[in-house]
N, C-alpha and C positions, 0 to 999 in steps of 0.2 A: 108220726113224724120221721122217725127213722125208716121208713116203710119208702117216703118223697125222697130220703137220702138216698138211697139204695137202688132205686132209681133213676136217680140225678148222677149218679154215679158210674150208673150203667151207660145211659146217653154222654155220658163224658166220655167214657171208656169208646165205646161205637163211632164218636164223633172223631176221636184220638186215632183211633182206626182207619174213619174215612179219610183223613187228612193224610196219612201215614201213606195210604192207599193211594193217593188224587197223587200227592207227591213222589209215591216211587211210578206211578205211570208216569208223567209229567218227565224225569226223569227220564224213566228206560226210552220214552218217544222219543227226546231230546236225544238218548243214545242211539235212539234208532234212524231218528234224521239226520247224524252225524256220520254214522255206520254207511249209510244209504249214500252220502256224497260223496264218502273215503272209496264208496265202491264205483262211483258215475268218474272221479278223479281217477282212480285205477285204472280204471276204463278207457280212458281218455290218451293216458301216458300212454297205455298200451297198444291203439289203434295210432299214435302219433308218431311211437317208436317206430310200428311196423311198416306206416308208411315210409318212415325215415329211410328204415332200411330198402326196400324196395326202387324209391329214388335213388339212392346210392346205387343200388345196382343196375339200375337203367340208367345212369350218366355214366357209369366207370366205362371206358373201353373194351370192348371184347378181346381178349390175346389172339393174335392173329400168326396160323403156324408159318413158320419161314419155311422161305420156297429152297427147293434139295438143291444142291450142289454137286455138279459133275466133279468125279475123281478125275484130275489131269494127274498121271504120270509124263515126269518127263527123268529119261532113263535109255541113256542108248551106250555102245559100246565103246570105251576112250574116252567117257565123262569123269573127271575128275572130281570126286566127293571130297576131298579132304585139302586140298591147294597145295597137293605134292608132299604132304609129310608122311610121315608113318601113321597108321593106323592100329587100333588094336581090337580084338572079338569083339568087344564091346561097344566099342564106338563105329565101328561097321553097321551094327547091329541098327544103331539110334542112327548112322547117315541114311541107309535104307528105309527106315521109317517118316525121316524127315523129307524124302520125295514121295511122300501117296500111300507106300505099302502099308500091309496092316497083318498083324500075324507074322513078323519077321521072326525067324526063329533060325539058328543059325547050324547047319549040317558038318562042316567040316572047318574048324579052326587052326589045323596045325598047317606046316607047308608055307610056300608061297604065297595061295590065295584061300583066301576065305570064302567059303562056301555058304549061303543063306538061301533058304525057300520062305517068299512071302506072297503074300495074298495083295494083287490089286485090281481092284470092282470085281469082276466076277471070276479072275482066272485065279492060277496058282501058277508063280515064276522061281525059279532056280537062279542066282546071281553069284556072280562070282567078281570078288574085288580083291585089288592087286595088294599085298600088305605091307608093300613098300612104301607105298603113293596113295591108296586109296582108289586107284582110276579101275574101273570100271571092264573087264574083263572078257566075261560070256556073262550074258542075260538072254534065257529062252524062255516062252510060255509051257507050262507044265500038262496040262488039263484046264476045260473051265472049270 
């Protein structure tokens, strides 16, 4: 009798087993049809983003570069930069630049006139403004 026990005991044990077994696949499947969606859904976001992005980039407008701009100097001799007051190195300096020049850099400050060499479009010019008045003195091209 004890023999049918030991037995019956065994097939409980195996059955206990099977079921333990049947329920962790059951389970892990369960985990793994979940796994499987979480990655079709990943998936998804990710081709949906990308699209996203890509339309975005195909509506936005392309930056279109601005067309160049011709230097006008306008700079002749007996042009009055300052509306008859005094002037000082300084502000020579910035009236020269505020007609075109670029690279004004100033030679001779003491004296009567003020001396500046600046750069406009491709030359190099020598100017000379009056530091009484500001008006416009000798302006000759240097070199291109």
């Amino acid at each position: 009798m004890w023999m049918a026990r030991v037995a019956q005991d065994r097939r409980d044990r195996r059955a206990a087993k099977l079921e333990k077994s049947v329920a962790l696949t059951i389970v892990s499947v369960g985990c793994l049809i979940r796994y499987q969606s979480m990655l079709v859904m990943e998936n998804t976001l990710r081709r949906s983003a990308f699209a996203g992005l890509v339309l975005s980039l195909l509506i936005t407008p392309l930056a279109l570069p601005t067309a160049a701009q011709a230097v006008t100097i306008n700079l002749n001799i007996g042009t009055n930069l300052s509306a008859g007051r005094g002037i000082t190195c300084r502000e020579g300096e910035r009236l020269i630049r505020s007609r075109g020049f670029r690279d004004v850099r100033p030679v001779d400050c003491r004296g009567r006139f003020f001396v500046y060499r600046a750069r406009g479009g491709v030359s190099r010019f020598e100017i000379a403004l009056n530091r009484r008045d500001g008006r416009v003195m000798d302006f000759r091209r240097l070199r291109r």
